[in-house]
N, C-alpha and C positions, 0 to 999 in steps of 0.2 A: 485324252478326252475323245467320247466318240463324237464324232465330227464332220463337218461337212468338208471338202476339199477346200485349197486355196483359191480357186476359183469360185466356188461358193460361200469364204469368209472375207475375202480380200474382193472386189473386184473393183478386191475381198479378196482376198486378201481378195475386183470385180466386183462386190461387193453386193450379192443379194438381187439380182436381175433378171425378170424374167420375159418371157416374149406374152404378147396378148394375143393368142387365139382363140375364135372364137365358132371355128372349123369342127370338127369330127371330137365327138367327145370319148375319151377313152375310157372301154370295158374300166368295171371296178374293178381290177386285179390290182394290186397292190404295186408289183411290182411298175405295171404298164404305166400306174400313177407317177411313181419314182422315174421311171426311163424318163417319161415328158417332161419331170420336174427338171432334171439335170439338163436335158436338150434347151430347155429355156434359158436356165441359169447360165451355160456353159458360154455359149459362144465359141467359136473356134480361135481369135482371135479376139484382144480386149483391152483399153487403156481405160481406166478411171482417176479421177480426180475425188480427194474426199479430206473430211477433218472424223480425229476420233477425239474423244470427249470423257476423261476418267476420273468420272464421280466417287467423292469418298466424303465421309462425313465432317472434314474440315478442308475441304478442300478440293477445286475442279483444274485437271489438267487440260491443257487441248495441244493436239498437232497436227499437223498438215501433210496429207499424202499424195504421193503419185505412186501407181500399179499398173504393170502389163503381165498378162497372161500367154498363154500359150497352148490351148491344148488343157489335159488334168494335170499333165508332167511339166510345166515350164511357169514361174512366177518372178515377179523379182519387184519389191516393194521401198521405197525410196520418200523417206522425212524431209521435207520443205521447208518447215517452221515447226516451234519457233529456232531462231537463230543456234541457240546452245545444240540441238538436236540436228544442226540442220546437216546430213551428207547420209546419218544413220540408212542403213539397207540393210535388207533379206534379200538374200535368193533360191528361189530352191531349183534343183534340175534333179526329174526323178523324186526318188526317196531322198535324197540327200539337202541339205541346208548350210547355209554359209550366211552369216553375218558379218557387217564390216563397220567399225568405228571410229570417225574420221576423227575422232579428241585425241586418238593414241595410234593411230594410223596402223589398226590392225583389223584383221580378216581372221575368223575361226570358222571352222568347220565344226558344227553342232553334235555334239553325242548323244544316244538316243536318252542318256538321263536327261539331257537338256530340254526336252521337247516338250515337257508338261509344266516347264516353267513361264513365268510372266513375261509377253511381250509388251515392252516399251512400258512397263508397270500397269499392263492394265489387264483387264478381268480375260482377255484373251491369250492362251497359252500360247507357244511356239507352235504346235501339232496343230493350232485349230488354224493358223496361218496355211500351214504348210502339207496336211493331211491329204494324200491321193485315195483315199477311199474312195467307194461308189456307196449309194445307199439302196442303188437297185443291184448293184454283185456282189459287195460284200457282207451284205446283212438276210439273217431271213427274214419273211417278213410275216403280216397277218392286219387284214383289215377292221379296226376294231369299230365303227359303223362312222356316221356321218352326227357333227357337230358345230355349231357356230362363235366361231374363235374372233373376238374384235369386229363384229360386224360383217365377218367372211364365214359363210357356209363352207367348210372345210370336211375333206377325209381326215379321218383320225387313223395312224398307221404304228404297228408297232413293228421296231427294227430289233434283231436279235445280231450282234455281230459273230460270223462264224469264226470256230475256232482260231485258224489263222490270221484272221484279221488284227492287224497291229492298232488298236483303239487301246482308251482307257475305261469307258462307259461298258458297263452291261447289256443295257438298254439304253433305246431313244425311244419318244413317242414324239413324231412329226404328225403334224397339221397340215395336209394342202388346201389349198384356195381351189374351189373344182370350177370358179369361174376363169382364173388366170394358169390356173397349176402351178403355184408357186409357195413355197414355206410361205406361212403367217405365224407360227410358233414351232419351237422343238424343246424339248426337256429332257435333258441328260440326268439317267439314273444310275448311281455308282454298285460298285461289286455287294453293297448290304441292302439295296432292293429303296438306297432313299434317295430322293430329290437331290442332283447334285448343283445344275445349272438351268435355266431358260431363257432360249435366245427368241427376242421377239422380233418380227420384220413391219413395219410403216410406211405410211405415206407411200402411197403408191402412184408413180406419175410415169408418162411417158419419158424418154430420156435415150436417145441412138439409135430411135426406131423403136423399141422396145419399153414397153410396160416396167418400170422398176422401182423398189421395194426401196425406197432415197435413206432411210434408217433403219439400223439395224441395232437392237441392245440386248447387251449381255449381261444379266444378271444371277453375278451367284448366291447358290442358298443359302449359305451359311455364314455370311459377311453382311449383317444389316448397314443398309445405307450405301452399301456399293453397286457401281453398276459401270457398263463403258457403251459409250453410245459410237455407232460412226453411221457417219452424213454421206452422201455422196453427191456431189453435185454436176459433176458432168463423165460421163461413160462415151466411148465409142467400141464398137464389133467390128468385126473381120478387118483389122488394121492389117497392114502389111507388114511382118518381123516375122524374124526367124529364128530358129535355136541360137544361132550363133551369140543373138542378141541376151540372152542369158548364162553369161558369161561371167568366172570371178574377177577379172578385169574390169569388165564392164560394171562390176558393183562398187568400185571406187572411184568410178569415174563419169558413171550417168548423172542428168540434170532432169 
């Protein structure tokens, strides 16, 4: 899926967070939109707390996360609740991904057909956890004018991903907020030019010093009644960790 990195799905894997400034407004270049949007998002450093919420038409799941970041190259994503799920982890270092499951006490190393499968059964893939992409280097872009998405005056952007970029998407059309610079919408369109997914951002509150986006929902197009929400309720920036700290060791044994 074309997608935002894991620090843009997790944080979110960080989950959705942007800073508030309200400083130097940047040229409508397209990209210069995307550069701030990611400086916002990114954080150099990042812990969040959050539940994700997997709506299906007889039925709603919930579970409870913890996530640290790293950089675009370092994640590592860890189930709290409920109980039955509780020790599940992703890590990823780089391109690469590692799951571990404490029911059967085993750790896999992901192959790349795995990555556009369902994490934790919900509407978000492996890739969309895990995706080092940029949306300002690995896409072309084109500003297609200014719109108002949920009450946010937004840039409307179209992302073409270049050849080598490892995505599933053909296109995206992202929304920025030109008051926060921050996703308010993106829509994922697949290789025959339709509607594949659209991920919405909410509830916007401060949270770590920063402005952030507390909901984020994924709904696909072609699954009426489904959707997967995640909450975030408390974030912290420039924590102190290291690479080390993303470790496959470390993924059967963090709390």
């Amino acid at each position: 899926m074309k997608k935002m990195k894991l620090t843009q799905v997790f944080l979110l894997l960080g989950i959705s967070i942007v800073l508030f400034d309200n400083t130097t407004i940047y040229a409508q270049n397209p990209r210069d939109i995307l550069e701030k949007v990611e400086d916002n998002m990114r954080g150099e450093a990042s812990y969040s707390e959050m539940t994700m919420e997997t709506v299906r038409p007889r039925y709603t799941r919930e579970i409870s996360l913890k996530s640290w970041t790293l950089g675009d190259d370092y994640a590592l994503v860890y189930v709290t609740a409920p109980a039955r799920d509780k020790g599940t982890a992703t890590l990823k270092r780089g391109s690469d991904m590692w799951s571990y499951n404490p029911n059967v006490d085993r750790t896999i190393r992901m192959p790349p057909s795995m990555m556009s499968q369902s994490w934790m059964g919900s509407d978000f893939s492996n890739d969309d956890l895990v995706s080092g992409t940029s949306t300002a280097d690995d896409y072309s872009h084109k500003l297609l004018g200014v719109e108002t998405v949920n009450g946010h005056e937004c840039y409307k952007i179209e992302l073409i991903p270049h050849p080598e970029t490892p995505v599933v998407y053909d296109k995206v059309i992202y929304w920025v907020s030109k008051e926060y610079y921050l996703p308010v919408r993106v829509e994922n369109y697949d290789d025959f030019g339709g509607l594949a997914s659209t991920m919405n951002f909410k509830e916007f509150k401060s949270m770590g010093g920063r402005i952030v986006a507390t909901v984020m929902e994924m709904i696909p197009e072609d699954r009426t009644g489904h959707k997967t929400i995640i909450t975030t309720h408390k974030t912290e920036f420039d924590i102190n960790i290291s690479e080390d700290f993303f470790s496959t060791q470390n993924l059967t044994s963090i709390e």
